[in-house]
C-alpha positions as CSV (number, residue, x, y, z in Angstrom):
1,X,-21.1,25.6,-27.5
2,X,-18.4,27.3,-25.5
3,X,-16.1,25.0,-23.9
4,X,-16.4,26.2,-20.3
5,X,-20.3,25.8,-20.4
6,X,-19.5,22.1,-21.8
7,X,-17.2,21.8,-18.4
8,X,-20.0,23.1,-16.0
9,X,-22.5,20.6,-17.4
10,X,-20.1,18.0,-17.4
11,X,-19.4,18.3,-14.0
12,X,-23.3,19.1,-12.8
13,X,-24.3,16.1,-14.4
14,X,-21.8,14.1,-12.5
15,X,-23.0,15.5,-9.2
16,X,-26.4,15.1,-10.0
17,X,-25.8,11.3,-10.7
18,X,-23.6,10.8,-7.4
19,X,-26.6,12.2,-5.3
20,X,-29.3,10.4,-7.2
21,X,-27.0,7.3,-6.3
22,X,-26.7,8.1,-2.7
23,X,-30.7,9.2,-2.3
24,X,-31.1,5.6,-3.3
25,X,-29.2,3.8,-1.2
26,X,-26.7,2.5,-4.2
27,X,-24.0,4.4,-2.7
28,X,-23.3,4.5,0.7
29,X,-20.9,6.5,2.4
30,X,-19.6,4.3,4.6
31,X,-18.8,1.5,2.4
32,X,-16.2,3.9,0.3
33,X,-13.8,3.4,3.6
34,X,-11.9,0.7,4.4
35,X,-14.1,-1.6,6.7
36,X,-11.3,-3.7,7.2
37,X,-8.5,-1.1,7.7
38,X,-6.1,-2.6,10.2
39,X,-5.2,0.1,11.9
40,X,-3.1,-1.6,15.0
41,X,-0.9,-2.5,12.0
42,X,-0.4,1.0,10.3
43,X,0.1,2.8,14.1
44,X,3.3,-0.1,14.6
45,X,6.3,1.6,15.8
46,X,8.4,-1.2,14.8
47,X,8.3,-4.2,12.4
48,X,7.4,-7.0,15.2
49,X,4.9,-4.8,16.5
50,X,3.6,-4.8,12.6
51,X,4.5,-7.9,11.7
52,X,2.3,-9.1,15.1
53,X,-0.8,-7.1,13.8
54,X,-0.7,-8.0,10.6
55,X,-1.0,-12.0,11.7
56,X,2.6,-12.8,10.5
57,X,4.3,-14.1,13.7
58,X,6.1,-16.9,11.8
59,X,7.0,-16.0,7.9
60,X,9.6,-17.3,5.9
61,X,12.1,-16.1,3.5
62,X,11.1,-16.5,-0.1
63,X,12.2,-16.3,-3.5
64,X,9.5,-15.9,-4.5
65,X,8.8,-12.5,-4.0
66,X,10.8,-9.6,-6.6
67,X,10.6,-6.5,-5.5
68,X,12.0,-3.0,-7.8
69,X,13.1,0.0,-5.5
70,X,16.0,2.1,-5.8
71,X,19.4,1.1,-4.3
72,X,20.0,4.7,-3.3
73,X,17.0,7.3,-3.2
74,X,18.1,10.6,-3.6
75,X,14.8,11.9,-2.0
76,X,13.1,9.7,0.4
77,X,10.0,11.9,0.6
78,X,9.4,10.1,-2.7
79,X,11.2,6.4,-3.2
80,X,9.3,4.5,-5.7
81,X,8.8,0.8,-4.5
82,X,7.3,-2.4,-6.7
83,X,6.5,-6.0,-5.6
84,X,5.6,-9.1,-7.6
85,X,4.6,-12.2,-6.1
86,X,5.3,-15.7,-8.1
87,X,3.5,-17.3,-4.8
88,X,0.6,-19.4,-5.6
89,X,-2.6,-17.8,-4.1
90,X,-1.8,-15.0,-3.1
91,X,-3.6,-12.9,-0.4
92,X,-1.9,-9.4,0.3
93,X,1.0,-8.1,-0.3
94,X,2.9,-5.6,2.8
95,X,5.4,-2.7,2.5
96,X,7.3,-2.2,5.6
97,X,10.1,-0.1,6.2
98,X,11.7,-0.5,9.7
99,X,13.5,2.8,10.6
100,X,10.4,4.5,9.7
101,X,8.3,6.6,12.5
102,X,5.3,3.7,11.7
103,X,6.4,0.5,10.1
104,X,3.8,-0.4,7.6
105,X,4.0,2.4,4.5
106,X,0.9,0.0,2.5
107,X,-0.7,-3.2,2.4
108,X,-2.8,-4.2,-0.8
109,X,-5.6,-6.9,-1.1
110,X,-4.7,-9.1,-4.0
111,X,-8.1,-10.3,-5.2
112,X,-8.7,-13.9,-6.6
113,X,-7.5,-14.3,-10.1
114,X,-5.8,-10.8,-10.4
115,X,-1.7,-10.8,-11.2
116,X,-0.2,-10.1,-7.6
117,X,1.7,-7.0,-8.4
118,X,1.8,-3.4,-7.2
119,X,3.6,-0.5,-7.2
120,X,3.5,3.2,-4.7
121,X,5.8,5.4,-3.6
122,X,6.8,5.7,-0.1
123,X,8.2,8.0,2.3
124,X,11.6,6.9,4.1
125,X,12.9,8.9,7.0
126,X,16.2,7.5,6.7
127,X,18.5,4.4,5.1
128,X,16.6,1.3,6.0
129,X,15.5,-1.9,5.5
130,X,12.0,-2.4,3.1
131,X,10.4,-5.3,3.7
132,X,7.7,-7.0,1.2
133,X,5.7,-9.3,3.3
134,X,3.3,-11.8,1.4
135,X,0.2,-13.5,2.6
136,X,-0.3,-16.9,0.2
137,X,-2.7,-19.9,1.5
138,X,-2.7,-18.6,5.0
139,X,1.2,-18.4,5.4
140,X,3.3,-15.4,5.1
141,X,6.6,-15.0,3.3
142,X,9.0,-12.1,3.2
143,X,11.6,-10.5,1.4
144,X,14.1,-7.5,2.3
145,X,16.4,-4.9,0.6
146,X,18.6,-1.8,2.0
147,X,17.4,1.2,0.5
148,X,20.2,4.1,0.7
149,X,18.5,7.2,1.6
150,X,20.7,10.9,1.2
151,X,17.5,13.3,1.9
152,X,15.3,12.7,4.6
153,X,11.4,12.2,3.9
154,X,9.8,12.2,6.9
155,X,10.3,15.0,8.7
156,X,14.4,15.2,7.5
């Protein structure tokens, strides 16, 4: 069978299963967005603006909390950023960069019984502070490094 025919079937069989899905009412469009998306947090200008809308007034400092990002990124349209919480119960786990043009660059769900850990890559707009902010048992917790930026990501 030639390989390109394989492809086409491949893909039409797909389709065909995604709109049997939907026509029965197994897959809804509206439940592939984020119903919770907080979006006062992601349109902060700065981190107490985010912090606020994200719930974490009060948070303390923890060591808890490792986080793997770059000393100096040579390109901040991509700077690769990694946190790990050792916290007990843990909720969600916030990027948040504070010389960016929004605050909040991610904030992951930590489901019950999964390893808190995630990795992205961000865009920075200049040297700056990133923030990992971690929800655990209803109280927050934070950790920050200086991240050296030499080409500007957003919009430098």
């Amino acid at each position: 069978m030639n390989q390109t025919r394989r492809n086409v079937l491949k893909a039409g069989g797909g389709a065909s299963l995604y709109a049997l899905l939907a026509a029965a009412g197994m897959l809804r469009p509206d439940t592939a967005l984020a119903a919770d998306w907080n979006q006062k947090a992601f349109e902060a200008k700065n981190l107490k603006d985010a912090f606020d809308a994200l719930g974490a007034g009060s948070r303390a400092d923890s060591i808890g909390i490792f986080m793997t990002a770059p000393e100096i990124a040579e390109n901040g349209a991509v700077v690769p950023i990694g946190a790990v919480s050792k916290i007990p119960g843990t909720e969600s786990i916030a990027i948040l960069i504070a010389k960016n043009p929004t605050a909040l660059a991610a904030n992951f769900d930590i489901p019950a019984g999964t390893e808190p850990s995630v990795s992205t890559r961000v865009k920075m707009a200049e040297t700056s502070e990133v923030h990992v902010l971690v929800k655990a048992q209803g109280k927050f917790y934070v950790t920050k490094k200086e991240i050296k930026v030499t080409i500007g990501g957003c919009g430098g």
